[in-house]
Residue, then its C-alpha position, 0 to 999 in steps of 0.5 A: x908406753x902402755x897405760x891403764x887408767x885405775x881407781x888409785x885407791x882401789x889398786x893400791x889396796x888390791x896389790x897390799x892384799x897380794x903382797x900381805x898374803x905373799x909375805x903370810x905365806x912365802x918362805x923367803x921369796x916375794x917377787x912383784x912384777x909387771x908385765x908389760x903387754x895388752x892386756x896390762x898384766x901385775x903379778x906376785x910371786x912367793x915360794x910358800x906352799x901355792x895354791x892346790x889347782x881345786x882351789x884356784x877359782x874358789x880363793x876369789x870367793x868371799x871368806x874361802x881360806x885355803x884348806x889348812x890356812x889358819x891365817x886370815x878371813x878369806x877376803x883379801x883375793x876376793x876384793x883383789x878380784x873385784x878391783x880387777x873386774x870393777x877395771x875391766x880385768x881379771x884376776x887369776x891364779x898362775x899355774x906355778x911349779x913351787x908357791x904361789x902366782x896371782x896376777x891381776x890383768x887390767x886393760x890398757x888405755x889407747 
């Protein structure tokens, strides 16, 4: 099996922020996932409205709110990032037909 060494508060916090903003913005559908693999990668999924492609780097910026968005400060992505980059990872937004995917990867320990 496939380990990641994390900060268990800071991991915590950055899956409640993608799993808030799921639940703000999806219609009916909130998937969390984890794939395994190296790199470790935790996904979530919703079937609200996604995140237009121009925006999909800009929504990791601190206080960036999705053009329309009425709905909170533009920091929960944004600390989801530096959870993930503080591990040695990455965040990023999953290209997807309908909705919204944002995956954090994190590096596996040996």
């Amino acid at each position: 099996s496939l380990m990641a060494r994390v900060w268990p508060e800071a991991v915590r916090r950055a899956v409640d922020n993608l799993l808030s903003n799921a639940l703000k913005y999806g219609q009916t559908v909130v998937v969390l996932a984890l794939e395994d693999g190296a790199p470790l990668r935790l996904s979530v999924r919703d079937d609200g409205p996604g995140i237009p492609e121009s925006e999909r780097e800009a929504v990791f910026e601190p206080f960036h709110r999705v053009r329309g968005s009425v709905m909170g400060f533009g920091l929960g992505l944004a600390l989801v990032k530096d959870v993930a980059l503080s591990h040695g990872g990455s965040a990023f937004v999953r290209p997807s037909s309908a909705g919204a995917c944002v995956v954090v990867e994190l590096p596996v320990s040996r």
